[in-house]
N, CA, C and O atoms as a CHARMM CRD file, in Angstrom:
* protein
*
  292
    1    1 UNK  N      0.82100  -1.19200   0.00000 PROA 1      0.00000
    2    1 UNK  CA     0.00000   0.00000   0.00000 PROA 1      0.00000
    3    1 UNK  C      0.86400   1.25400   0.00000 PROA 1      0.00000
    4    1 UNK  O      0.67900   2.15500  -0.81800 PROA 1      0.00000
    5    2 UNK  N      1.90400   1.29600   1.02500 PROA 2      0.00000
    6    2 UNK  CA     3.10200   2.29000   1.19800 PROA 2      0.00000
    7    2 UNK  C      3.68100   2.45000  -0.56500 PROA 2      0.00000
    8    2 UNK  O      3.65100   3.58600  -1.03800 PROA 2      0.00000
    9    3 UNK  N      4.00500   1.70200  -1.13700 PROA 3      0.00000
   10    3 UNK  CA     4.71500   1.79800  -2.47300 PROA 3      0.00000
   11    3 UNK  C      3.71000   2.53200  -3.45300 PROA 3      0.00000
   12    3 UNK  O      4.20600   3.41800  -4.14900 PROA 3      0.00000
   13    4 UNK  N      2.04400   2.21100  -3.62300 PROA 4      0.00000
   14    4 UNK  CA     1.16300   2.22500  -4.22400 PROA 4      0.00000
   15    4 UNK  C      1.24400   4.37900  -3.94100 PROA 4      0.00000
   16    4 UNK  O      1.93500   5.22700  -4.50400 PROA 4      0.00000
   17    5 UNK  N      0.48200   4.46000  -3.14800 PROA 5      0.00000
   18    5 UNK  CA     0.86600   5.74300  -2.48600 PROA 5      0.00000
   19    5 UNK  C      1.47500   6.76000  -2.91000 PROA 5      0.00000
   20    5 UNK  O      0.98600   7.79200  -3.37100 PROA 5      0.00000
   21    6 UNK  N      3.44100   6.25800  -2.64100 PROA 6      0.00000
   22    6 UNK  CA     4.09800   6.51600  -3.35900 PROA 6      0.00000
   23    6 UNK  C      4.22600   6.88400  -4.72100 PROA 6      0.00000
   24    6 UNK  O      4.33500   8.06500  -5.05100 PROA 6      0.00000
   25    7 UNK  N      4.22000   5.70100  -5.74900 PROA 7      0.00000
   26    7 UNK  CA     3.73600   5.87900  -6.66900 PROA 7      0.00000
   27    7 UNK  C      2.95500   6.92500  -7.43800 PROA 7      0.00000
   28    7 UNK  O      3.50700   7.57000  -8.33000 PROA 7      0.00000
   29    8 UNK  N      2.21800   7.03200  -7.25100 PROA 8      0.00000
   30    8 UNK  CA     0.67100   8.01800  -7.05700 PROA 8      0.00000
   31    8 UNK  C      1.28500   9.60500  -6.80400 PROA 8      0.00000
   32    8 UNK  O      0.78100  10.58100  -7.35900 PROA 8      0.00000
   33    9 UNK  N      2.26300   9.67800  -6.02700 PROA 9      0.00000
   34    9 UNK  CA     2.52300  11.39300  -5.38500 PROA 9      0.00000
   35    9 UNK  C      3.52400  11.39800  -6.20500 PROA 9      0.00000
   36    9 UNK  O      3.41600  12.49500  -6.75400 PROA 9      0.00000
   37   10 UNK  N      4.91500  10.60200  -6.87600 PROA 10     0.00000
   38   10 UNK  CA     5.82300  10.64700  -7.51000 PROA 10     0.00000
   39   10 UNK  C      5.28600  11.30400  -8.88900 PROA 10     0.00000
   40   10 UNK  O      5.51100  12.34400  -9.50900 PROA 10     0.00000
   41   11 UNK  N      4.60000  10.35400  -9.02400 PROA 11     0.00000
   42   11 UNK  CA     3.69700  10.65900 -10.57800 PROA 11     0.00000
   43   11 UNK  C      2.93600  11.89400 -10.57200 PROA 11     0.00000
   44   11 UNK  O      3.13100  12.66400 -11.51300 PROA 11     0.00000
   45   12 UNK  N      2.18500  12.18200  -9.76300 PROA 12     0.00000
   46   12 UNK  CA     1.38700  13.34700  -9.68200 PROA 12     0.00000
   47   12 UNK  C      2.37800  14.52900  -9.65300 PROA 12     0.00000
   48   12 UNK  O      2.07500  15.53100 -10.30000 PROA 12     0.00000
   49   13 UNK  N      3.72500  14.49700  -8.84700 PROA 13     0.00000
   50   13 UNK  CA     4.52800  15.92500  -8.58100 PROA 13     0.00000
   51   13 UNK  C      5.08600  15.52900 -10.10100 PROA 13     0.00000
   52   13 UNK  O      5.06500  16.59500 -10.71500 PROA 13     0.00000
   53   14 UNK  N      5.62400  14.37900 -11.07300 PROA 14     0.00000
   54   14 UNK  CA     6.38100  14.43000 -11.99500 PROA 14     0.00000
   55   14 UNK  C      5.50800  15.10400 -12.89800 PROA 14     0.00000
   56   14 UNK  O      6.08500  16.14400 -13.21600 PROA 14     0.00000
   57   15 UNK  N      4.26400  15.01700 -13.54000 PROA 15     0.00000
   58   15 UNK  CA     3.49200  15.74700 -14.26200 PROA 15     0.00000
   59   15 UNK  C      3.23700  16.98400 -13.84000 PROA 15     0.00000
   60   15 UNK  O      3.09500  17.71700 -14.81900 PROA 15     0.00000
   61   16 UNK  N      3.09200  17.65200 -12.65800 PROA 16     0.00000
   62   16 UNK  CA     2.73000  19.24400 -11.95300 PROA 16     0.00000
   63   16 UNK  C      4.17300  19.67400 -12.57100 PROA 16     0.00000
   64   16 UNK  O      4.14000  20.60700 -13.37300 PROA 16     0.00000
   65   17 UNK  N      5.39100  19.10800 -12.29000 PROA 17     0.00000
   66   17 UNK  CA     6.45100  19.90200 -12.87700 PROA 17     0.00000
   67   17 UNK  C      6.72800  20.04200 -14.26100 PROA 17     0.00000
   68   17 UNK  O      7.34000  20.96900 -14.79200 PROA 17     0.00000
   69   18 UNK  N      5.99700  18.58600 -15.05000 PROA 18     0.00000
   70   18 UNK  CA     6.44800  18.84900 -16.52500 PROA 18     0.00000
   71   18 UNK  C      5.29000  19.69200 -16.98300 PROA 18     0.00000
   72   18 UNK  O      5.80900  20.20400 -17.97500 PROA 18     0.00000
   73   19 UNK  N      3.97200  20.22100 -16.92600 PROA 19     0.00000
   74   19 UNK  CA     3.02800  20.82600 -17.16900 PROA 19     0.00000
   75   19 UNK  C      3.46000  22.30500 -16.73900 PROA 19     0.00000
   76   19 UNK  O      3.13700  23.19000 -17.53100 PROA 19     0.00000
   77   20 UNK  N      4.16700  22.69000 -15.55500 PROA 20     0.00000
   78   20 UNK  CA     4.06900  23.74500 -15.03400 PROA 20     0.00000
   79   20 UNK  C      5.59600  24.20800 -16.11400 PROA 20     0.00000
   80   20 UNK  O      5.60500  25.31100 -16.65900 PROA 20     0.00000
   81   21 UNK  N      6.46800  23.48800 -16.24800 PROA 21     0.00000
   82   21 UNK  CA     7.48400  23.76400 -17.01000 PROA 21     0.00000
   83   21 UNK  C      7.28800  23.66500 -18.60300 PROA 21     0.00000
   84   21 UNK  O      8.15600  23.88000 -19.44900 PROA 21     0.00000
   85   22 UNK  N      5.93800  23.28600 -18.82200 PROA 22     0.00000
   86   22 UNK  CA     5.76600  23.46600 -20.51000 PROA 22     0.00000
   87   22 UNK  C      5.00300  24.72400 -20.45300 PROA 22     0.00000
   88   22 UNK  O      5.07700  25.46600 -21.43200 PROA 22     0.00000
   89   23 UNK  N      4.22000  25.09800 -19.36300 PROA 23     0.00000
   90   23 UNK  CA     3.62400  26.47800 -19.64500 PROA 23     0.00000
   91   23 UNK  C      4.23500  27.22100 -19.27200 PROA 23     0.00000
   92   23 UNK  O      3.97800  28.24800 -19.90100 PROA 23     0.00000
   93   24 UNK  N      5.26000  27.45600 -18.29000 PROA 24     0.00000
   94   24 UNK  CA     6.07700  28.65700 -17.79100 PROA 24     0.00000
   95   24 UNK  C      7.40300  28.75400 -18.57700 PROA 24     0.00000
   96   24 UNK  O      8.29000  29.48400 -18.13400 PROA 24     0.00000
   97   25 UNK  N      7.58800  28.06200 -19.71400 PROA 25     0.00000
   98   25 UNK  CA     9.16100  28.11200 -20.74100 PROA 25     0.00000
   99   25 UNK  C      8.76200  27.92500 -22.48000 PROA 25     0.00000
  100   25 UNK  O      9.49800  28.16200 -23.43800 PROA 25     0.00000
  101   26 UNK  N      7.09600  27.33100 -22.48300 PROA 26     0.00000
  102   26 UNK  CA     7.21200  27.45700 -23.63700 PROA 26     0.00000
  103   26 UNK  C      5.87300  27.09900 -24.29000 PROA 26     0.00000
  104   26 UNK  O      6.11500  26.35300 -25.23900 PROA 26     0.00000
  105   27 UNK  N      4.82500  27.28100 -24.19300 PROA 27     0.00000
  106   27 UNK  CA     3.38800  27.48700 -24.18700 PROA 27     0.00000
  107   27 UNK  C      2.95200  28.70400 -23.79300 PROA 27     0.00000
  108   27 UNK  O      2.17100  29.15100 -24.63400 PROA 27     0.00000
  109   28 UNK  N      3.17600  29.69400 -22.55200 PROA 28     0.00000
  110   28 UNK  CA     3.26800  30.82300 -22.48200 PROA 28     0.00000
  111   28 UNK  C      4.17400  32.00900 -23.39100 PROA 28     0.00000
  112   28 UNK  O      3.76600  32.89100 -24.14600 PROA 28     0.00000
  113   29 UNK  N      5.35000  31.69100 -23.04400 PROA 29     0.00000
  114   29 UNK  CA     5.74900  32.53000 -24.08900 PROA 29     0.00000
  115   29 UNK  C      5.35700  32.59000 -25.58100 PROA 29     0.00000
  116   29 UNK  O      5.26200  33.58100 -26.30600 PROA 29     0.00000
  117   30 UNK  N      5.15500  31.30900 -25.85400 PROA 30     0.00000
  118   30 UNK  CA     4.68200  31.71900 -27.06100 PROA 30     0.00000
  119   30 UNK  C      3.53100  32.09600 -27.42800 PROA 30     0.00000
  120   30 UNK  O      3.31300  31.88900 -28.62200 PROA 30     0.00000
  121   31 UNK  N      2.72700  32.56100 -26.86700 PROA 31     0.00000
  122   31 UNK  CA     1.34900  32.89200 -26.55000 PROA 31     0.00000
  123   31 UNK  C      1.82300  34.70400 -26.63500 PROA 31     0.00000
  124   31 UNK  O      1.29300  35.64300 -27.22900 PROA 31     0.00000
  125   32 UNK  N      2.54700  34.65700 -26.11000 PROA 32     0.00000
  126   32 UNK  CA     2.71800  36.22300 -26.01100 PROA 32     0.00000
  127   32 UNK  C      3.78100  37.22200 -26.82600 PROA 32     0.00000
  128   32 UNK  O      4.10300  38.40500 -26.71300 PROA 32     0.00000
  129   33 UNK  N      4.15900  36.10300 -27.71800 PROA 33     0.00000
  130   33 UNK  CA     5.28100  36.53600 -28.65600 PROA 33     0.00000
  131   33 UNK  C      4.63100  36.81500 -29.90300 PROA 33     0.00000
  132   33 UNK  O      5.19600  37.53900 -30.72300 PROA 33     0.00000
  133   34 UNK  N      3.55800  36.34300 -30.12500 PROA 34     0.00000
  134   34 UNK  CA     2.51300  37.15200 -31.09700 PROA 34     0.00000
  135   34 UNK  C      1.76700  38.51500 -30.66600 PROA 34     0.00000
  136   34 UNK  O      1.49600  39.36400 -31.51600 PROA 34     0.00000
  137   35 UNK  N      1.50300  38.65200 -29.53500 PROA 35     0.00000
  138   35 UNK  CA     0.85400  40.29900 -29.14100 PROA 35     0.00000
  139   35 UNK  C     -0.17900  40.42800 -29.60200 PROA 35     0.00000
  140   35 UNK  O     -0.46400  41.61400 -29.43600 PROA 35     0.00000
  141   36 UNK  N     -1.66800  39.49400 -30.55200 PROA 36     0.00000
  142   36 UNK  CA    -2.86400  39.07100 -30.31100 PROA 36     0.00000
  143   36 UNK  C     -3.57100  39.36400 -29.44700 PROA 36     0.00000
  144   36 UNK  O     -3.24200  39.03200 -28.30800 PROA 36     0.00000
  145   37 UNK  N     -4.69300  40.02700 -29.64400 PROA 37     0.00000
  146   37 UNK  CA    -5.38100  39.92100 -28.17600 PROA 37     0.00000
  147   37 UNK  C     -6.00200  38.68100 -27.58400 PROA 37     0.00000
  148   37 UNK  O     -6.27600  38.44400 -26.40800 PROA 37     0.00000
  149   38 UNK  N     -6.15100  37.99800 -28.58400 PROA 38     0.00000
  150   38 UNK  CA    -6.94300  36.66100 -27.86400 PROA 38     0.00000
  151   38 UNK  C     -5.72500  35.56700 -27.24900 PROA 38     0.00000
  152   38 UNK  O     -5.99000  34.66800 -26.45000 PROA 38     0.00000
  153   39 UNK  N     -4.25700  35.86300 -27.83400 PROA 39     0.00000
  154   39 UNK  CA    -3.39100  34.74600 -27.59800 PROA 39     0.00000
  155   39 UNK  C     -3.09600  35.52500 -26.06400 PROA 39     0.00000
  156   39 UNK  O     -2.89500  34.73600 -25.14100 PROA 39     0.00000
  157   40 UNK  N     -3.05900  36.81800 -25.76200 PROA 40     0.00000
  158   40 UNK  CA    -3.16500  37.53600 -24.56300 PROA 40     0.00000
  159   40 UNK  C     -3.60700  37.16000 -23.78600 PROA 40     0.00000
  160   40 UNK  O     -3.21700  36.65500 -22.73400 PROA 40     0.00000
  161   41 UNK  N     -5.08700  37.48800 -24.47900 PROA 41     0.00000
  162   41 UNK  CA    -6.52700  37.02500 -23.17000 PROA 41     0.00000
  163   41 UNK  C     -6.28700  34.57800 -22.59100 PROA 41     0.00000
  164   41 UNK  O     -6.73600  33.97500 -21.61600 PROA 41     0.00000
  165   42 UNK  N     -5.39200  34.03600 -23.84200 PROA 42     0.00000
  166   42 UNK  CA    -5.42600  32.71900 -23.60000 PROA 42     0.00000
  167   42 UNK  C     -3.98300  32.39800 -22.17600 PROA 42     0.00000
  168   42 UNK  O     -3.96500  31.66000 -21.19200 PROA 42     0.00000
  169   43 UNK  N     -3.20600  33.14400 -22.62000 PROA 43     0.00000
  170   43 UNK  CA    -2.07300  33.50000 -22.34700 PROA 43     0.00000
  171   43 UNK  C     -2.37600  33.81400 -20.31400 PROA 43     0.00000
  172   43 UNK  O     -1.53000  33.59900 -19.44600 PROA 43     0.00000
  173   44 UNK  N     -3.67900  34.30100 -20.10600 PROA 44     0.00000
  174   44 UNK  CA    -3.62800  34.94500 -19.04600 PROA 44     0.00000
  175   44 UNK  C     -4.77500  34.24100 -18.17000 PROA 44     0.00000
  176   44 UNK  O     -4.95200  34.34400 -16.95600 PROA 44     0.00000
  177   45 UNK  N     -5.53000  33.47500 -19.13700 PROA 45     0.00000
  178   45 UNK  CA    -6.15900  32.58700 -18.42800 PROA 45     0.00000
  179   45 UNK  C     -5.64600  31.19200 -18.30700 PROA 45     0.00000
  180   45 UNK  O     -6.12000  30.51000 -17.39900 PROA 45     0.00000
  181   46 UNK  N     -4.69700  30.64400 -19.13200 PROA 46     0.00000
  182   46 UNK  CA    -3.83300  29.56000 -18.47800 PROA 46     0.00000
  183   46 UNK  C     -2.85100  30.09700 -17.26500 PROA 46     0.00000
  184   46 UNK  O     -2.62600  29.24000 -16.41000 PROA 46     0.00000
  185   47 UNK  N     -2.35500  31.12900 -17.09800 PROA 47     0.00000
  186   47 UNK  CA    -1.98200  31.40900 -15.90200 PROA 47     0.00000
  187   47 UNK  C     -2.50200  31.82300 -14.80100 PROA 47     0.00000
  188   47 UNK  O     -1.94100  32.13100 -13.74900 PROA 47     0.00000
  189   48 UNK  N     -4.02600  31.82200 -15.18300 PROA 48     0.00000
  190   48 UNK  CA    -4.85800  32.01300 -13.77500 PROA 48     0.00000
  191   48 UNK  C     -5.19500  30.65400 -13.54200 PROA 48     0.00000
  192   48 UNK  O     -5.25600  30.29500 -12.36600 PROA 48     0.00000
  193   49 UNK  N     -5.44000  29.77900 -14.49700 PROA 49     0.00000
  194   49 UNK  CA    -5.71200  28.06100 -14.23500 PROA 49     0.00000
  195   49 UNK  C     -4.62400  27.58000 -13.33800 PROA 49     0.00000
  196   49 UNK  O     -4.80000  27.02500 -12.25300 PROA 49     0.00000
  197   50 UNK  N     -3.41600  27.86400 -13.93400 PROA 50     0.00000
  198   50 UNK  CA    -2.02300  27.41700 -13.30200 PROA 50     0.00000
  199   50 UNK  C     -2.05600  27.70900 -12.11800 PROA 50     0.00000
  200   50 UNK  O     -2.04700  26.70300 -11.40900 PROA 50     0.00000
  201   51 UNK  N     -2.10700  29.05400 -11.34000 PROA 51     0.00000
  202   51 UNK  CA    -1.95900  29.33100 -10.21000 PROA 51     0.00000
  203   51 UNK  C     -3.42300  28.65600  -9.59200 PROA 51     0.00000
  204   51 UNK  O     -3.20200  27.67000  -8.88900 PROA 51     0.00000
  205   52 UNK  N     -3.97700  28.79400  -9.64600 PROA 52     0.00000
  206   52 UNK  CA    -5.31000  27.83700  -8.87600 PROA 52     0.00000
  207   52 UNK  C     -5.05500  26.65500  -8.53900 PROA 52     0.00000
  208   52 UNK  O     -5.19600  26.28700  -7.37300 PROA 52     0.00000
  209   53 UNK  N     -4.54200  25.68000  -9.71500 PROA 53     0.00000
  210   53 UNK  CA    -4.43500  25.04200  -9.54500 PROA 53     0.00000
  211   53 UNK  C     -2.86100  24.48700  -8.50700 PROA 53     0.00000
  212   53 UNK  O     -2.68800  23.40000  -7.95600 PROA 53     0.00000
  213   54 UNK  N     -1.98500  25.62100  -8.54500 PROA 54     0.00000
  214   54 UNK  CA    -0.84100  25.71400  -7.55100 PROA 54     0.00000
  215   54 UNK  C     -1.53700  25.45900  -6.58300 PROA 54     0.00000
  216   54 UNK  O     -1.36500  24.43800  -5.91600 PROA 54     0.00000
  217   55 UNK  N     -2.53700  26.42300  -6.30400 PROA 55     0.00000
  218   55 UNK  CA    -2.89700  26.93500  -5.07100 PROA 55     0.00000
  219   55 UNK  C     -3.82800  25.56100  -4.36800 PROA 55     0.00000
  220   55 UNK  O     -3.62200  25.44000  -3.16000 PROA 55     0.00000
  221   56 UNK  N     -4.62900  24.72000  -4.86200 PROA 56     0.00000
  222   56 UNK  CA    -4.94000  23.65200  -4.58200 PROA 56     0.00000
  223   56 UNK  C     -4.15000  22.48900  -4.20600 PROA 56     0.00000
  224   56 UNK  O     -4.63800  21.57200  -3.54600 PROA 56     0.00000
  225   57 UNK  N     -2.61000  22.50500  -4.72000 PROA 57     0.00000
  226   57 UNK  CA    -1.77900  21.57900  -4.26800 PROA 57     0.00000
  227   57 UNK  C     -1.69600  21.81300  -2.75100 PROA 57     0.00000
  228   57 UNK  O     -1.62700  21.10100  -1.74900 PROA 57     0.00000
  229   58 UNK  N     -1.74200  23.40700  -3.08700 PROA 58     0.00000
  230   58 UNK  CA    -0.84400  24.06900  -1.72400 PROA 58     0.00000
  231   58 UNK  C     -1.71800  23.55000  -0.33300 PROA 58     0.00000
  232   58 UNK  O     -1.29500  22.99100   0.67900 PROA 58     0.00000
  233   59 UNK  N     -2.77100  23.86600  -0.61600 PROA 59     0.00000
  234   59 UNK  CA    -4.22300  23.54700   0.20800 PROA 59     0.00000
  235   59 UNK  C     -4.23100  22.17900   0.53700 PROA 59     0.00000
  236   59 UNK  O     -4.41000  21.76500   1.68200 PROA 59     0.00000
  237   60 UNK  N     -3.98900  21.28100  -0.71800 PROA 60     0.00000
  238   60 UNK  CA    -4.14400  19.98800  -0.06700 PROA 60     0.00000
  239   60 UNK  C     -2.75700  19.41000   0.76400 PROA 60     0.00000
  240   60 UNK  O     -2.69300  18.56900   1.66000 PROA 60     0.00000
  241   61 UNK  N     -1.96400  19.99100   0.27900 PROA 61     0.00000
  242   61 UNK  CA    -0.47700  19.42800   1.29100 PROA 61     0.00000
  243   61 UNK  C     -0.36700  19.79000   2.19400 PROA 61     0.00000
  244   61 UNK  O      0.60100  19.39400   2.84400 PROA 61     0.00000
  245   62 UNK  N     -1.38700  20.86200   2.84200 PROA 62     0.00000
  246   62 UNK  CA    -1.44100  21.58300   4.14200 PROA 62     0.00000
  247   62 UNK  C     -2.28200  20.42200   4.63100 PROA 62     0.00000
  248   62 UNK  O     -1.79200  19.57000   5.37300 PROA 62     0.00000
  249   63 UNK  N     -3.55300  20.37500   4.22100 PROA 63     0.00000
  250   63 UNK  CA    -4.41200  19.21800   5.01800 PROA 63     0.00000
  251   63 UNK  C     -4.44300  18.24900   5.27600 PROA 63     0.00000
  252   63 UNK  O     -5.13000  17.70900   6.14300 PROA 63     0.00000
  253   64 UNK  N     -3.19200  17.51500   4.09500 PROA 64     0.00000
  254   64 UNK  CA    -3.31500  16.29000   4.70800 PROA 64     0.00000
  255   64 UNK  C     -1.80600  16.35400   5.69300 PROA 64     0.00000
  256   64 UNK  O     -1.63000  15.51300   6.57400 PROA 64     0.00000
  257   65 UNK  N     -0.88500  17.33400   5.44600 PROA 65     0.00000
  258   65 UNK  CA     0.00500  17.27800   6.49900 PROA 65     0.00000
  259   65 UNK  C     -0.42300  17.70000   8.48300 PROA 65     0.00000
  260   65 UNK  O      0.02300  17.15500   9.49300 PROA 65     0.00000
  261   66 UNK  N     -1.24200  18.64100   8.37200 PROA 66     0.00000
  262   66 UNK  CA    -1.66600  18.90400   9.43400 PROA 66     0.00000
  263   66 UNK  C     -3.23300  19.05200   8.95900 PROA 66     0.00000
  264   66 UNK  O     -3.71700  19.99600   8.33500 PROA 66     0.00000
  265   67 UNK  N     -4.00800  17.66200   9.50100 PROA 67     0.00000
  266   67 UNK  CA    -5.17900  17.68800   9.04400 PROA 67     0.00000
  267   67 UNK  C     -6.34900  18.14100  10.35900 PROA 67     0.00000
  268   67 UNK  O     -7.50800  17.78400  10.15000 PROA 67     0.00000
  269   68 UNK  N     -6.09800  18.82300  11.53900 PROA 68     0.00000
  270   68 UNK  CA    -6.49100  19.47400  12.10000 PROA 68     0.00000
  271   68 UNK  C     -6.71200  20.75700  12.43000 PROA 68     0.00000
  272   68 UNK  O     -7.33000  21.35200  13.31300 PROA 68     0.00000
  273   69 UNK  N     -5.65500  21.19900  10.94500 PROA 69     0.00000
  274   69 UNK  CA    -5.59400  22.61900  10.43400 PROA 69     0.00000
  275   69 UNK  C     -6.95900  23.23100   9.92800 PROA 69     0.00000
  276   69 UNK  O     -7.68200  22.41700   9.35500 PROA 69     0.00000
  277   70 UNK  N     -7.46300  24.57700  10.04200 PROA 70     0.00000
  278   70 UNK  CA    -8.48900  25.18300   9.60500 PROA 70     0.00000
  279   70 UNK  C     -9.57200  24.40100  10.28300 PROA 70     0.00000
  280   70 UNK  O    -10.12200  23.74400   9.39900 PROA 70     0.00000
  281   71 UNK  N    -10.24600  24.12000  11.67900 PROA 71     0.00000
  282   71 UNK  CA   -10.91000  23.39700  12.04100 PROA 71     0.00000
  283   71 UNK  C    -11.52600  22.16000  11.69100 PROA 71     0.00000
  284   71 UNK  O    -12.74400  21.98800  11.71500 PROA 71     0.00000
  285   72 UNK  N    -10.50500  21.11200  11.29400 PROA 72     0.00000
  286   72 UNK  CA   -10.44400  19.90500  11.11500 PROA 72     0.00000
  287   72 UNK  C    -10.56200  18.99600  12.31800 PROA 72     0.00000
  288   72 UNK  O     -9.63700  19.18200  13.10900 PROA 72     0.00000
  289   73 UNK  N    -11.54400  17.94100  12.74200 PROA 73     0.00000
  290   73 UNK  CA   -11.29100  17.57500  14.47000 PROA 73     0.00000
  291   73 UNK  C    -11.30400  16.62700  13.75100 PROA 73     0.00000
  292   73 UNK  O    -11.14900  15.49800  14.21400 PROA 73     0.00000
């Protein structure tokens, strides 16, 4: 079960980094190297997806590390 687990969080952080490193080196920029307004407006809503979705890692690694955090009993 311990390995399974494992598994599972290895894989999950290996894709958050290759996703977060295809949009922050080269899906973004090129979005904005045309100066388009719509590649702009796409450009700025994958980086509001991105950070949300940061921000949900962030949230869940808090809860399940200290899961009595934010009135958890």
């Amino acid at each position: 079960m311990f390995a399974f687990k494992l598994t599972l969080i290895l894989l999950g952080a290996l894709l958050y980094l290759v996703g977060s490193g295809c949009w922050l080196f080269w899906i973004g920029p090129c979005l904005l190297e045309d100066g388009e307004k719509a590649d702009i407006l796409y450009a700025f809503d994958g980086t509001c997806a991105w950070l949300l979705i940061t921000f949900g890692f962030i949230v869940h690694i808090i809860k399940t590390v200290r899961p009595t955090a934010a009135g958890g009993r």
